[in-house]
N, C-alpha and C positions, 0 to 999 in steps of 0.2 A: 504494500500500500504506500501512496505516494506521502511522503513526509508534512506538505503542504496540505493536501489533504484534512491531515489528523489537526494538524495545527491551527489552521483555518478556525474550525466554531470557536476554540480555544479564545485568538485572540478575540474572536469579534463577543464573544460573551465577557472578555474583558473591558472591554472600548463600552459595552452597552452598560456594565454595571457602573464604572467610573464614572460615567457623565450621567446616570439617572441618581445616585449617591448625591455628586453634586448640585443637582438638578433639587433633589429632596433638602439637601441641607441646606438650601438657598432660601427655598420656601420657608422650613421650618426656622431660621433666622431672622426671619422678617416676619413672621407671626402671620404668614398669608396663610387662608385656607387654599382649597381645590380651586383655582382661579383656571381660565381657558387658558391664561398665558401657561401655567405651570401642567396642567394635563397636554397642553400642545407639547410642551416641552419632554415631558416622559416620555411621550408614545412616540416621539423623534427620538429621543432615547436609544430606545427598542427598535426601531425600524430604519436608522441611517445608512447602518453599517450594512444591510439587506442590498441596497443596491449595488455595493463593491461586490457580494459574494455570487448576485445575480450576472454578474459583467463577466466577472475571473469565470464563472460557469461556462459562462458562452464562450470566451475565448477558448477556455482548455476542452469545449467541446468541436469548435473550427477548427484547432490543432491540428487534434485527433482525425478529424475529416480528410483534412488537407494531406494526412500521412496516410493514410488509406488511400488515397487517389492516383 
């Protein structure tokens, strides 16, 4: 199995909890409830890092294509 691969959710479950962490203890500093700004801001959180692993998908599946051909 490719190295990258494994590693891959690794980091991005990284990258997601760090910036929702920060994201929570920004609100909770400043005594804000569930505002739209800060729910926008979780659920970006959660779902930024989606679009890099959506991209790297597609290329390492045109790769694979291109070396088959």
């Amino acid at each position: 199995m490719d190295v990258f691969i494994v590693v891959l959710p690794w980091a991005y479950l990284l990258v997601a909890v760090i910036f929702l962490t920060m994201t929570l203890l920004e609100g909770w500093a400043n005594h804000d409830g569930w505002t739209l700004a800060r729910l926008s801001g979780a659920v970006a959180c959660i779902f930024w890092p989606l679009t890099a692993v959506v991209l790297l998908v597609h290329i390492l599946a045109s790769a694979a294509a291109l070396r088959q051909a």
